[in-house]
C-alpha positions, 0 to 999 in steps of 0.5 A: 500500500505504502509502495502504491502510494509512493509510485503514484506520487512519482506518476503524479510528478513526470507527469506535471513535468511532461505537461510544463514540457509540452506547454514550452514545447507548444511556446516555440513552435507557436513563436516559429510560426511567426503569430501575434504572440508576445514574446515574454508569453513564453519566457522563462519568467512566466515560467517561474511565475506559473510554477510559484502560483501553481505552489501557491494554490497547493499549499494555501499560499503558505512559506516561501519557495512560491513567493520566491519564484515569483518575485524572481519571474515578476521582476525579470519579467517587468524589466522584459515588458516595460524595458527599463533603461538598464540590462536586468540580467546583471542582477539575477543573482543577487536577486536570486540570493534576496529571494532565498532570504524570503523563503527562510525568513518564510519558514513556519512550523506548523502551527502557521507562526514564524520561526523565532531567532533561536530555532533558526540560530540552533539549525545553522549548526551541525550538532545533535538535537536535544530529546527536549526539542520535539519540533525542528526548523532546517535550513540549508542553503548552499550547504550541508546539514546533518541532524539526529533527533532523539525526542521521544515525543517528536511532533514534526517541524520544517525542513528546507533545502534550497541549493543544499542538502540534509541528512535527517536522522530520526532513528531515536526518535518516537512519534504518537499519533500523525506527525506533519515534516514539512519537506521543501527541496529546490535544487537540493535533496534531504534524506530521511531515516525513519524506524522501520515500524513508523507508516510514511505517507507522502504528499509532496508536490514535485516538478522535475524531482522525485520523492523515493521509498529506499525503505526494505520490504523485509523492513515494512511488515512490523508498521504501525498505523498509529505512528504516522510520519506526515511529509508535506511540501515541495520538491523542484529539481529536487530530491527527497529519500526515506530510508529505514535500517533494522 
């Protein structure tokens, strides 16, 4: 059942992929035959945009990687429109760099308030996670994370990875009831090790990434239903693993 769901998940996302291929596809061949389209139409801006409204409507407009791309495609593209008196591609990276600023700034546990000072402080760093913190915030940018979580009453948190990746160790850790992780992968990747009696169940959106079950099969006859690891999030050009050891 856990296998069904993860193999539909990852239909779902070639095929969000193959349908933004063919709308870009159908862009050029109508530019190559020479009708009154505009241009920026078809640009990469407008994709950005599309696919940061696309996220928005899935997630209820909540956190930062929609805004994101957004405001990247909305600002590049309004220098295309309105021809500004100066070249806006000298600066995609530093806007590229505010953008991922906003999405930290955005990340929320998920209770919908914002991260205080001294979760985002504590997750710069590679150490262990106390038992005492039953919620996590990560954030990896352009970098590296390993994380061990030993709560034994462990209730979820955040984790994003934009240009980065991160190790997530929950092997230590017990969850009661349904947990929510909210798993967000923009060029980068998280792995994920769960015990291998939790039940994993997965609605991660994902547009030229994937979300994959590493877990053993020999592993997943000893689940319990009553512990439930929710991810939710985003996964583009991206990758998110979970993995079980015995």
């Amino acid at each position: 059942m856990i296998k069904d769901d993860f193999v539909a998940r990852r239909k779902r996302g070639r095929g969000i992929g193959g349908i933004i291929l063919i709308l870009i596809g159908t862009g050029l061949l109508l530019q190559r035959l020479d009708l009154n389209i505009p241009g920026w139409v078809f640009s990469w801006q407008m994709i950005l945009i599309v696919i940061g409204l696309a996220l928005g409507f899935k997630h209820n407009f909540r956190g930062g990687p929609w805004f994101a791309m957004m405001a990247v495609g909305g600002i590049f593209l309004a220098g295309e429109i309105m021809h500004w008196p100066y070249n806006t591609a000298r600066f995609i990276w530093p806007v590229v760099l505010i953008a991922i600023g906003i999405t930290a700034l955005f990340k929320r546990h998920n209770d919908g308030y914002f991260t205080d000072a001294r979760y985002f402080a504590k997750d710069r760093t590679s150490s262990d996670i106390s038992a005492d913190d039953d919620t996590i915030n990560i954030s990896s940018c352009f970098s590296g994370l390993e994380k061990v979580v030993t709560s034994k009453n462990f209730k979820g948190g955040y984790v994003s990875n934009v240009f980065g990746g991160t190790d997530l160790n929950l092997m230590q850790a017990d969850i009661n009831g349904i947990v929510t992780l909210e798993v967000t992968a923009i060029f980068g990747g998280c792995e994920i090790v769960v015990p291998a009696n939790w039940t994993v169940k997965v609605d991660i959106s994902t547009i030229m990434g994937g979300v994959e079950e590493k877990r053993p099969a020999a592993l997943l006859g000893s689940i319990d239903k009553d512990k439930v690891l929710l991810l939710k999030g985003s996964c583009i050009f991206g990758g998110v693993e979970i993995k079980s050891f015995a």
